[in-house]
Steps between C-alpha positions, in 0.01 A plus 500: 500500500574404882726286584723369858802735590609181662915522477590300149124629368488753218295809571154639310616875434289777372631869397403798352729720312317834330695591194841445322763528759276315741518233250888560527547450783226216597676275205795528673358392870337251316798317308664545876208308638469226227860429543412428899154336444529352075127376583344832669191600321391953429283663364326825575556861270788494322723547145706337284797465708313367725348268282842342371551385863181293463244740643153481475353852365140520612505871417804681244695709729416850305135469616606659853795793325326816535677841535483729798221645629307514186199508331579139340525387850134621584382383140667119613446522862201310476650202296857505706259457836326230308820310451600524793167371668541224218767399640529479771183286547730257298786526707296400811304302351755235428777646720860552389777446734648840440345830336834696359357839422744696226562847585149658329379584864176692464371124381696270696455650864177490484473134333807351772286660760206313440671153499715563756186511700415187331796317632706581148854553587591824329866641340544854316749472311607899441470687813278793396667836481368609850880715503372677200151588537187384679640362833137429609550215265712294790216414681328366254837337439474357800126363523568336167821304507676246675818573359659764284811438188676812508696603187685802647750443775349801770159371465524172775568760818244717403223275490691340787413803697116463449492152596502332149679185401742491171803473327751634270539256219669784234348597208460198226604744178833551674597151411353496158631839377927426472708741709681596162227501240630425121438823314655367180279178524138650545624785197607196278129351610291820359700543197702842676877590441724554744568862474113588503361746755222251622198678741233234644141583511323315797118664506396239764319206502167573559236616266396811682926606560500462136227724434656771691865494468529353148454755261623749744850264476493502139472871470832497686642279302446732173666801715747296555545419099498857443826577686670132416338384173730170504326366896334165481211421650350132650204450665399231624171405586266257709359227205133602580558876499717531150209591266417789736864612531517429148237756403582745766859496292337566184331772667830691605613550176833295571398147489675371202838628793385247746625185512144316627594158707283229617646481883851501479504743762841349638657495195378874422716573831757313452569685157448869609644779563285648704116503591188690517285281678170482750515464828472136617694180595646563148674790624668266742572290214655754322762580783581112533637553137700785619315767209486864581066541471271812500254371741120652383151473630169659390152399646148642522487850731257312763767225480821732550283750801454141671855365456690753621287583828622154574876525360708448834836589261609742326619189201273316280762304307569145665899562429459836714327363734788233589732704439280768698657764263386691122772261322296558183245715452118497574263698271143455648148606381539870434820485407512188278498740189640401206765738484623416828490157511744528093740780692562235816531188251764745311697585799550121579679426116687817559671415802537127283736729265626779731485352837580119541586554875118590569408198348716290653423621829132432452584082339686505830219596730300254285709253568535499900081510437543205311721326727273618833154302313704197384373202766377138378187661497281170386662297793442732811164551351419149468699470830226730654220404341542147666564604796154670511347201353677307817305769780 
């Protein structure tokens, strides 16, 4: 895989990226990248977006998602740490020119640490939420990388301040997602009318999320058909998890009310009115479309003691934490009931029909988010990424 990083030579460029919006966002570094360098050669961990840019999978991407704290992660520990030591052996043993490690940073410190000890120059790409929880994580941060992609605009002085190199290069789905999404478009796609009351059902996109949030999702969903019979409901669903979303549906006694999609999480948002939906990069997603969202999270109790011991503040939610206020609500563990989680979704298509100002204000605070992570996010971080390869 080596090659010269000779100027007018194409680079050798490995990356890891450890479930679906990994894979997001690595496709779109990677079509930035391919546009600078048509003849650079990756491979590593990856997923299909990653794969129409010409990557070379040597593991699927889903091998590394795991959930929390949890007793999938100790049943898989030993195969993750296998990977890892797989390869990475690889990687040095025929020596990319760059390692891009994709958010997912309980693997890739540890893997960008060892090469960069090997001479491997190393990028994260996703500055790890060290403002969130687990600071201690920034020295590690620091042993591990060469240079740091930060999504979120505050995140460059604070790593700054500890002596780590980086830059803000926006976040890529704020250039994807349109500033005005086109409701009437992604209803006319999945066969809904106009005048429907449309609620979005995002369970997450990992096997173990879906385990514990689906069902208790769906059971909201019925609550809510009790007190608005006419509410539709789409859910839509990574392509390797949709038989076990499929039978959790059957399971709640509503299924044949769910609109089941392959993917089409985009165009699920796009066509909503509002949504109940895990916490995540989607929930970031969901506020680039400018939808009102119920933001819920359920994990295993040794999973939840551990998380919030390490919570720095008081939001879970990536749209309250930019906007470092409860714009929507967060319903977490304990009180990510069923009941709850149909009264808050409610509330939202209320104020749709009795209180258009409150909407509007929230599309508007949406919107100045939107605007704050739009940058050419492929071209600073190619921009960076050859600068590194130039040190």
């Amino acid at each position: 895989m080596a090659r010269s990083t000779s100027p007018g030579s194409e680079p050798s460029l490995a990356l890891v990226a450890g479930e679906a919006s990994g894979d997001l966002l690595a496709g779109l570094l990677l079509a930035g990248m391919r546009a600078r360098w048509p003849g650079a050669t990756s491979g590593g961990i990856g997923g299909p977006q990653m794969a129409k840019q010409g990557f070379d999978a040597w593991w699927p991407h889903h091998k590394l998602a795991v959930h929390g704290f949890s007793w999938e992660l100790l049943r898989r520990y030993r195969e993750i740490v296998g990977i890892r030591a797989a390869l990475g052996d690889r990687l040095l043993a025929d020596k990319p020119d760059v390692f891009i490690g994709v958010d997912a940073p309980d693997f890739n410190l540890a893997l960008e640490a060892r090469l960069k000890q090997h001479g491997v120059k190393t990028v994260h790409f996703v500055c790890p939420s060290i403002w969130a929880w687990r600071p201690e994580r920034v020295e590690k941060l620091r042993q591990s990388t060469d240079h740091v992609l930060c999504i979120f605009p505050f995140e460059p002085a604070l790593l700054a301040s500890h002596g780590i190199a980086s830059t803000y290069v926006g976040h890529p789905l704020a250039n994807v997602i349109p500033m005005e999404p086109d409701k009437a478009a992604a209803r006319h796609a999945l066969g809904l009318q106009p005048e429907d009351e449309v609620v979005a059902i995002l369970p997450g996109s990992r096997q173990s999320e879906i385990r514990h949030l689906a069902l208790r999702f769906f059971k909201a969903a019925a609550l809510m058909l009790n007190a608005r019979a006419a509410i539709k409901f789409i859910v839509p669903a990574v392509p390797g998890l949709l038989p076990e979303i499929t039978a959790i549906a059957e399971r709640s006694g509503i299924g044949s009310r769910l609109q089941l999609l392959t993917g089409q999480s985009h165009t699920a948002l796009a066509a909503c009115d509002v949504t109940l939906i895990a916490s995540g990069t989607a929930t970031l997603e969901a506020a680039l479309f400018k939808r009102p969202m119920v933001i819920g999270y359920h994990m295993s109790w040794l999973s939840w003691q551990i998380m919030r011991r390490k919570r720095l503040q008081p939001w879970v939610g990536l749209p309250n934490i930019l906007c470092r206020d409860f714009v929507v609500p967060e319903l977490l563990q304990d009180d990510a009931t069923p009941a709850a989680l149909a009264q808050a979704t409610l509330q939202w298509l209320d104020a749709a029909r009795s209180e258009p100002a409150k909407i509007a204000a929230l599309q508007s605070t949406f919107r100045t988010l939107h605007t704050d992570l739009r940058r050419d996010t492929a071209t600073l971080a190619t921009d960076a990424i050859e600068k590194v390869l130039q040190s």
